[in-house]
Structure formats: structure tokens, C-alpha cells
N, C-alpha and C positions, 0 to 999 in steps of 0.2 A: 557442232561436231558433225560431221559425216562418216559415214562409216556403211557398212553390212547390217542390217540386222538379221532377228534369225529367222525369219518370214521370207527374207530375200530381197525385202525394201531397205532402204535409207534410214539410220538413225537419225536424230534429232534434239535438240535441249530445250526447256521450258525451264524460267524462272519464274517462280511461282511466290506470292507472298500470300504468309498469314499470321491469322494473331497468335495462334501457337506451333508450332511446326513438326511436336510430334503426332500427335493428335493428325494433320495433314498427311504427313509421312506417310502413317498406314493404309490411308484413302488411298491415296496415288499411287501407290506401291501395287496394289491389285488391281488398278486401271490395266484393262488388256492391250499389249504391248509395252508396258514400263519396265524397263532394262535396269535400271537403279535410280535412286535418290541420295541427293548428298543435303544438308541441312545447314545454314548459316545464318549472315545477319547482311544486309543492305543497308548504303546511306548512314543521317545519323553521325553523329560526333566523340567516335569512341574509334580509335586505331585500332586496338585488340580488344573488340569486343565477346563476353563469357556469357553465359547463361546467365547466369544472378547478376551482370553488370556490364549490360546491351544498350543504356542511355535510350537517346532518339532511333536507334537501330533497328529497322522493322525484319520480323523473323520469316524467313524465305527458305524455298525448298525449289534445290536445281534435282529437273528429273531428265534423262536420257527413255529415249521410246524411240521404239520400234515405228517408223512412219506409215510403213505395210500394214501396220497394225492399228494406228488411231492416230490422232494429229492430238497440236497445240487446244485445239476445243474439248478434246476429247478428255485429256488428261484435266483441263482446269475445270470440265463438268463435274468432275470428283469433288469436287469443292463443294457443302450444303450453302444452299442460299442462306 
């Protein structure tokens, strides 16, 4: 995505995978410059995959960020080792 952010730089998207995604959610969400999070499933062998019933689906969080603000390292640094 391109866009304005509100710094005056370039937005941006990172998809992000993890083993739970809300738990991530709230990391990423307070990374400085993160504009929103959206939460899903990747891959995997389920067309409409649910929370209780994701099969092979790995769980993923697409975040939009401010590029004026932090990059694609900055936002996956929120992530603990």
C-alpha cells in the first residue's frame, strides 16, 4: 500500500507470521508508527479458515506503518525472540 502517513512519509504493509496472533497484535500495535493491524490465517489447506478450525494455516498479522516512522525491521523487531 502506498499512501501519506501522518509523519509525512510513505505508508507501507508487513505480513507478519505467528504462533498466536493476538498475543502479536498488541506488540505490533505499539511499534512507533503502526497505523493498524488486521489478523488472519496464510497457506495451509482450509478455504475458510476460523479460529478453532485453521488446519495447516499459519496465523499472520498484516500491519500498515508509517515508513517516516519505522520500517519492515522495525515492526518484526516487536516480535520476542
Amino acid at each position: 500500500m502506498m499512501g501519506g502517513g501522518p509523519s509525512g512519509g510513505m505508508t507501507a504493509n508487513a505480513i507478519l507470521v505467528a504462533g498466536c496472533f493476538w498475543g502479536m497484535r498488541d506488540l505490533i500495535s505499539k511499534c512507533p508508527g503502526a497505523i493498524s493491524t488486521q489478523v488472519g490465517y496464510i497457506g495451509g489447506d482450509r478455504a475458510n479458515a476460523r479460529y478453532r478450525n485453521h488446519g495447516a494455516r499459519a496465523h499472520t498479522i498484516e500491519t500498515t506503518f508509517d515508513s517516516g516512522r519505522t520500517s519492515y525491521r522495525g515492526c518484526s523487531d516487536s516480535f520476542p525472540d
